[in-house]
LOTIDO-660357 format. One record per residue: residue in three letters; x, z, y of N, C-alpha, C in turn. Coordinates in pm, whole numbers, plus 50000, padded with zeros to 5 digits. Layout:
<zators>
ALAXZYXZYXZY...
</zators>
This chain:
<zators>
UNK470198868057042471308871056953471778858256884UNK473228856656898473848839056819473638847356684UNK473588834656629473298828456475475068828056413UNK475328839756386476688838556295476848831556224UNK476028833256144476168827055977475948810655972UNK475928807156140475538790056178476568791356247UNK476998796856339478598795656387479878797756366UNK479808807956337481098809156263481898800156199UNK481398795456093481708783156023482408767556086UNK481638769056175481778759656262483118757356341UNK483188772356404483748775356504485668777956403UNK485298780956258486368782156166486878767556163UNK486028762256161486738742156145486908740156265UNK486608741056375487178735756474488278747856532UNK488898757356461489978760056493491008755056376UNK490978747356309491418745356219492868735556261UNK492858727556402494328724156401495168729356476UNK494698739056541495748752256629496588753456520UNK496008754056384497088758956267497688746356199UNK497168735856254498128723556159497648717956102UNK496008719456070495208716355950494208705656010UNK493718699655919492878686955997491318694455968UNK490218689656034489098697156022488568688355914UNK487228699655831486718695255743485228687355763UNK484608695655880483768688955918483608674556033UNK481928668856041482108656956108482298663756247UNK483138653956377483438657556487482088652856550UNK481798668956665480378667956709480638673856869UNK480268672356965480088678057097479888691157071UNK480408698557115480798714957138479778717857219UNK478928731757168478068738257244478418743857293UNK477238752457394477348761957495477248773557426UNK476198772957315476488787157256477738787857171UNK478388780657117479438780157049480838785157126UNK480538780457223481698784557348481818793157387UNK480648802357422480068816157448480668826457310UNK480138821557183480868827257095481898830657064UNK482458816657065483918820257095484588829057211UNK484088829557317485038835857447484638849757441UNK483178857357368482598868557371482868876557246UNK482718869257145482938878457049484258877956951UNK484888865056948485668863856892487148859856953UNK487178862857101487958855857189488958850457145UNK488458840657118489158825557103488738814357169UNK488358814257274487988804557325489518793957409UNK490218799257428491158792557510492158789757384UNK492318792657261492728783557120491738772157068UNK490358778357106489338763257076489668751857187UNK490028759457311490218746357417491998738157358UNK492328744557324493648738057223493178729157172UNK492308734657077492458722956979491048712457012UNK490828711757104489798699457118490478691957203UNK491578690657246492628681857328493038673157212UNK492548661557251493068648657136494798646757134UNK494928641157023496728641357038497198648256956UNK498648651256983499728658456883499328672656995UNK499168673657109499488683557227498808683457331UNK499418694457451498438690357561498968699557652UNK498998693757779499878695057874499408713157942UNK500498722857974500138733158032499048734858112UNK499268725658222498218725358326496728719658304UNK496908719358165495378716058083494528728958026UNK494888740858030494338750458033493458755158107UNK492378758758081491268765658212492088778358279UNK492308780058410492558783958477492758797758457UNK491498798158415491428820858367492448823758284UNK492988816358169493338821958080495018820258121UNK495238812558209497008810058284496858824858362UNK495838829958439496068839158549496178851358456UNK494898849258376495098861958267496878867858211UNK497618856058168498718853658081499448860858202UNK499798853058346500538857758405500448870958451UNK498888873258503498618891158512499828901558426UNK499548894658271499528905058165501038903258174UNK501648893758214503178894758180504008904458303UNK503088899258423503608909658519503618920958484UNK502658928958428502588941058352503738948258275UNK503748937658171504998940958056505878946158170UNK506418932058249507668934358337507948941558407UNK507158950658448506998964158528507308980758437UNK505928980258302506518986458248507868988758170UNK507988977158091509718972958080510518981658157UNK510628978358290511758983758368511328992158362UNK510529004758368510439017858391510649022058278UNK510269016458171511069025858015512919025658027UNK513379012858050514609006058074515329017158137UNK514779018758264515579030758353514999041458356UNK514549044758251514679062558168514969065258055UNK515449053857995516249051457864514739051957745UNK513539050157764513069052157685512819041857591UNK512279044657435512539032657363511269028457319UNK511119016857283509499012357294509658994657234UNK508518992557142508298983657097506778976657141UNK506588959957187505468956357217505048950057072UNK503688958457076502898951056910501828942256945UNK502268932256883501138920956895500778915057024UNK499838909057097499738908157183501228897457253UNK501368892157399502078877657413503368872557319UNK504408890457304505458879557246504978878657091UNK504208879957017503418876756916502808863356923UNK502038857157032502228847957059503288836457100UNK503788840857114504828831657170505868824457031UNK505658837856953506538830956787505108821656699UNK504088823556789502658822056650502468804556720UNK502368803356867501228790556910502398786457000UNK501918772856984502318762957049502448764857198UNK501108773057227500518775457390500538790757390UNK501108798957421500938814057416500158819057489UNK500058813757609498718812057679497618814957676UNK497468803857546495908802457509495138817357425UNK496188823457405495798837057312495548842257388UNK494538850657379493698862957471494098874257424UNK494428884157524494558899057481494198909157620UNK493638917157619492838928457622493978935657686UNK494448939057639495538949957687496698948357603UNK497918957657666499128951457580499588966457523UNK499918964357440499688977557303501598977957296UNK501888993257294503258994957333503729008357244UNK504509004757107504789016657064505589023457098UNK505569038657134506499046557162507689056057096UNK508999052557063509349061456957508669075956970UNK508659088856822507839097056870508719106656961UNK510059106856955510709118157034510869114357152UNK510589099857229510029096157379508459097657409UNK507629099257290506129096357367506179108857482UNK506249122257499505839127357575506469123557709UNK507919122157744508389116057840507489104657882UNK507829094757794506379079657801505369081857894UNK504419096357855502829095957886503499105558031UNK504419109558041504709117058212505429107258322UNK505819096558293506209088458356505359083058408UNK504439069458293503499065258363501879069158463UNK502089091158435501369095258485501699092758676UNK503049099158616503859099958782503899085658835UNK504239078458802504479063858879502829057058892UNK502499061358899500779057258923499539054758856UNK500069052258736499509047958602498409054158597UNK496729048758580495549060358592495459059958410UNK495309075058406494929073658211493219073558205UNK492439065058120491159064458143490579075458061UNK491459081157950490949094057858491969096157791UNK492709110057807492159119257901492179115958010UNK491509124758117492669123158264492849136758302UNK493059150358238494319156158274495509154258155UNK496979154358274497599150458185498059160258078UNK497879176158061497999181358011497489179557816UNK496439174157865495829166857705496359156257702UNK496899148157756497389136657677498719134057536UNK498869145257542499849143957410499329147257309UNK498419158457296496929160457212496149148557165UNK495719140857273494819125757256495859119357157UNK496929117757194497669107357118498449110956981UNK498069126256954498799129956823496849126656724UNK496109127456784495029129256706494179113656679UNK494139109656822493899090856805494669083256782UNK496399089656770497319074156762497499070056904UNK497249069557029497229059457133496219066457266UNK496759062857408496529062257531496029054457617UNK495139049757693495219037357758495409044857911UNK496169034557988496679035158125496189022258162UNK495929023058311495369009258379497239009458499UNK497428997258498498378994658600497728990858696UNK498128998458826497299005258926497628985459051UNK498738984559023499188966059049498008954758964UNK498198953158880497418941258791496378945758744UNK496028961958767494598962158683494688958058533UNK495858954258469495758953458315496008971158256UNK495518967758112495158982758048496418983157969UNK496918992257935498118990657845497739001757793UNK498719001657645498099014057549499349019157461UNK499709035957512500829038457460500419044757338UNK501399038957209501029042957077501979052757042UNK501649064656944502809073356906502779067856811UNK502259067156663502219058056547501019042956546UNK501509036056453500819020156452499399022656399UNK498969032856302497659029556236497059047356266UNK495799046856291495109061856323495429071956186UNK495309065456077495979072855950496899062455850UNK497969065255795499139059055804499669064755661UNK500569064655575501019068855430502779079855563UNK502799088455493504359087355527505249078755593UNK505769081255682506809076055732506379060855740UNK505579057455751505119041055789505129036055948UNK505119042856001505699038956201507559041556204UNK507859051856119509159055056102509949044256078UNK509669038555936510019028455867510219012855979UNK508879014556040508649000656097509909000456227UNK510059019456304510859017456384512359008556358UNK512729017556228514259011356187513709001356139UNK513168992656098513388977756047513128972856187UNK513008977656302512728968356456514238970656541UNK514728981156473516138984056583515608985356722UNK517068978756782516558978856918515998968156989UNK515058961056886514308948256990512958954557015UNK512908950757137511528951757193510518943957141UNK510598933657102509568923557019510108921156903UNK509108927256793509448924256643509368911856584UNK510388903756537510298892556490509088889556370UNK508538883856377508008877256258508348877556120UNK509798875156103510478879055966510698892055923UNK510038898456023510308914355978508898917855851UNK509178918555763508148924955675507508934555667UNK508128942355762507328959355816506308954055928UNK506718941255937506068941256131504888932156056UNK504808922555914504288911655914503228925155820UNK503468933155782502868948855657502138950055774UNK502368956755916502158962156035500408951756051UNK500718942056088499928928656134498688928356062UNK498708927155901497788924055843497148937455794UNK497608952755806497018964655782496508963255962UNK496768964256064496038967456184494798960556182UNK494338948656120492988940456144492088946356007UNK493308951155891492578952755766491858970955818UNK492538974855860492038992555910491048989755963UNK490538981856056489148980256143488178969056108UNK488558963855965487898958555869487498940955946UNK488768938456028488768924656062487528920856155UNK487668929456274486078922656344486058910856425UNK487468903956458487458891756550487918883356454UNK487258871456482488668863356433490098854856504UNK490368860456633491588860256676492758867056586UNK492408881156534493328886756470493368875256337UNK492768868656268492718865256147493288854256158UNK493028840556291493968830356284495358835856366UNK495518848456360496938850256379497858854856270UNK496698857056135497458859856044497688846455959UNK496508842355977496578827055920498338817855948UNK498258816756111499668809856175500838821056108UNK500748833956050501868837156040502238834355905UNK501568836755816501718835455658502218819055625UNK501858807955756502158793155728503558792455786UNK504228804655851505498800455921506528806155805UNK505878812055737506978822355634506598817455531UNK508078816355482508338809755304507358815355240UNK507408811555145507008812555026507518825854920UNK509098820754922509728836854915509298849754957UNK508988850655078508428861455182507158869255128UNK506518859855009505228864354957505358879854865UNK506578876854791506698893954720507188898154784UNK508328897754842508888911754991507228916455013UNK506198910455126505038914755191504438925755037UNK504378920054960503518924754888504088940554782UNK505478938254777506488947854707506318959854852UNK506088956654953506428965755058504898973255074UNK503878963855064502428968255019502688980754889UNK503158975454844502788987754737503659000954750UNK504678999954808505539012254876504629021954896UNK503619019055015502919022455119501489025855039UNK500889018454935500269020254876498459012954950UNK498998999554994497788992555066497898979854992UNK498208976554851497978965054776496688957454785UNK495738966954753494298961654743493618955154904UNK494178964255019494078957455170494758945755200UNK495718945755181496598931555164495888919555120UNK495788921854965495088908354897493938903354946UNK493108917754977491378911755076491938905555135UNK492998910655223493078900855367493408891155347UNK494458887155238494728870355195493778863755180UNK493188867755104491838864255054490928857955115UNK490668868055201489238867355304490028855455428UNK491048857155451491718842455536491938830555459UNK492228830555396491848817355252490378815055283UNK489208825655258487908814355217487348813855404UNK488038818355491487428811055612488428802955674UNK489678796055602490478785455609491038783355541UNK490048771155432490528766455336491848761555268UNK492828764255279494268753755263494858762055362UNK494398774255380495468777655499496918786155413UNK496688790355316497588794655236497638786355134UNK499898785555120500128780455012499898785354864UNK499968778554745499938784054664500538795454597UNK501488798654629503018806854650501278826354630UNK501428820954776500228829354843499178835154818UNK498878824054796497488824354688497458834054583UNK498258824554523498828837054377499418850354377UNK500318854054488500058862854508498938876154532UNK498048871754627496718873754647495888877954591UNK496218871254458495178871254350495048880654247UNK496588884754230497208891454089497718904154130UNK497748911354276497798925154303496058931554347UNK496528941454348495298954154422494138953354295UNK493268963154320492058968254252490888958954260UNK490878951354193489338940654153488368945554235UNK487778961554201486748964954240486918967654424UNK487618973554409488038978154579488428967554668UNK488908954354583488788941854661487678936854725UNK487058933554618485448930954607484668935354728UNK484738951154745484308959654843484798954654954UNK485928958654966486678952955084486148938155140UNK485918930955077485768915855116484768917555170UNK483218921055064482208921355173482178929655300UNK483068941555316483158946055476483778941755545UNK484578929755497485248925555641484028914655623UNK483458904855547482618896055611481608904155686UNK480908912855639479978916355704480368925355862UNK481998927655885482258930656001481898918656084UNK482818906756053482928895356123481338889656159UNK480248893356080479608886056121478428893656224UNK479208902156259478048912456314477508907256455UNK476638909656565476678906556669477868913456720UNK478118927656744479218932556800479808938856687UNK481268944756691482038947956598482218959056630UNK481138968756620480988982056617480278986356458UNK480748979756397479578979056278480508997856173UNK479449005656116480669011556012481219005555918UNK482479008255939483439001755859483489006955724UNK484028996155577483618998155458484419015455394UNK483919022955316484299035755335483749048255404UNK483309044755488482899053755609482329068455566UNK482309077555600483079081955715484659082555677UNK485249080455572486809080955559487419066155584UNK486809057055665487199045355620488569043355625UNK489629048955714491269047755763491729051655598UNK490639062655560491829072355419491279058355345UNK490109055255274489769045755198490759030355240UNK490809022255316491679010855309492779010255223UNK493709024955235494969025955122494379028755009UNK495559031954915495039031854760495729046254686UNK496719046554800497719059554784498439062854931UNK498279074954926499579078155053499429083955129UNK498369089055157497529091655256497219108555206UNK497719116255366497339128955390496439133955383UNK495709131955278494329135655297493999151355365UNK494299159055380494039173255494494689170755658UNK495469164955676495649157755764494899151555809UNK494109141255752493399127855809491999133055823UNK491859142455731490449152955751490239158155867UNK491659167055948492169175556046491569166156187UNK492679155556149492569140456262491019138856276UNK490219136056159488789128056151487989140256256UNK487999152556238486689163056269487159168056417UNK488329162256442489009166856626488729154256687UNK488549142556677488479123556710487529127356812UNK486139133756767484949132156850484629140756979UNK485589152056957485779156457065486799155557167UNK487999148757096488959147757180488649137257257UNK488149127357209487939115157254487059112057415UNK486069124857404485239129457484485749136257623UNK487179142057610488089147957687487999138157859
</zators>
């Protein structure tokens, strides 16, 4: 079992100029377990190969190989599903995952992703989940398709394997498993009709830092992606994020997350930020919060229970939340899931 509480740290300074920042520690030959760490648990390994390229940069064809085939796999993907929403008029937003990259790093490349996560407006999801049944798409749970609109009103989300690239894609009816009102609604109209949500969108940047804060931050890929986003956006941008936090009623999730990305990159937020950070949400429920995302991050695997538990989705907010609903959702999860 690696030594977190000896790597991590480590592995935090030497990602430290993917984001712009110079490292704090002395420069040392990169381990094997460090490398391993990075590519296994925290997949970041092809942003660590970024930033150990001396220079301002570093040439495309300087990438290890996996992570170009990976990129192109996953884009063939998009481009397939794309056209099949395209020519059935259906409407659909990609969250997170390449074109997220592509506004965040230098190398979009170098970001690893798993599968490509695809929200569905809700009056297309059922069309959505019959299309990609019919056009080949295998669903890994359920697999009749008769439950799949069931799975996805109760988990949020589907996964399909593209039967071409073998990548997993995952159709979402809403963004978070429990959510305040109208919070996927909201995010739809502030996205219109782009398929990739800009960065300046404050529903999408609300979206970003509640999806890593709900599962109590177990990689830190998600975290230097919040890191690169909070350094591309003013200063201004700091009360919009935070005025829109409290709409929704996730003030106290917010600030952890500033927070907790501040003390594992030092200077990565301006002061603007900072202060922000500091002067919203609940002291105590911060507090809490902080130690469960460290103690997520530092787990061997990030299956750990999350802080709250068993309500942890209702606990992250502070208000908003259906509670007979999310009860309804919580006690159907374990069997549907099983489907």
């Amino acid at each position: 079992m690696m030594d977190s509480q000896k790597l991590l740290p480590e592995l935090c300074d030497r990602l430290r100029p993917v984001m712009g920042m110079g490292r704090k520690f002395a420069l040392s030959a990169i381990s094997d377990e460090l490398q391993h760490f990075a590519l296994n648990r925290h997949r970041v390994a092809g942003l660590l190969h970024t930033a150990l390229i001396p220079g301002t940069g570093m040439a495309k064809n300087d990438l290890p190989i996996q992570f170009s085939k990976a990129y192109l796999r996953r884009k063939a993907a998009l481009q397939q599903v794309s056209k099949l929403f395209q020519q059935t008029g259906i409407r659909y937003i990609i969250l997170k995952g390449d074109p997220l990259a592509k506004q965040l790093y230098v190398y979009p490349e170098a970001r690893s992703s798993k599968d490509i996560d695809i929200l569905i407006r809700p009056e297309d999801i059922v069309d959505a989940l019959k299309l990609l049944g019919s056009s080949g798409y295998v669903s890994r749970k359920p697999r009749l398709e008769f439950l799949r609109h069931t799975h996805v009103k109760v988990t949020k989300d589907v996964a399909f394997i593209d039967p071409k690239t073998e990548q997993q894609l995952e159709l979402h009816e809403r963004l978070l498993l429990a959510e305040p009102e109208r919070f996927t609604d909201d995010f739809i109209g502030s996205a219109g009709d782009e398929a990739a949500p800009s960065i300046d969108n404050t529903h999408y940047q609300l979206y970003l830092v509640m999806h890593g804060a709900s599962a109590n931050w177990p990689r830190l890929k998600w975290l230097v992606d919040i890191c690169l986003l909070l350094r591309k956006l003013n200063d201004s941008q700091a009360s919009a994020l935070f005025s829109l936090a409290e709409r929704y009623g996730c003030l106290s999730a917010v600030a952890a997350s500033l927070q907790f990305t501040e003390s594992l990159f030092p200077g990565a937020l301006t002061s603007a930020w900072q202060k922000e950070a500091v002067r919203h949400g609940d002291p105590k429920k911060i507090s809490r919060l902080l130690n469960g995302f460290s103690d997520m991050l530092h787990r061997h695997k990030p299956d750990a229970l999350r802080v709250g538990f068993p309500f942890a989705e209702y606990y992250i907010f502070d208000h908003g939340i259906n509670l007979k609903r999310y009860c309804g959702q919580r006690l159907l999860r374990p069997f549907v899931t099983r489907l």
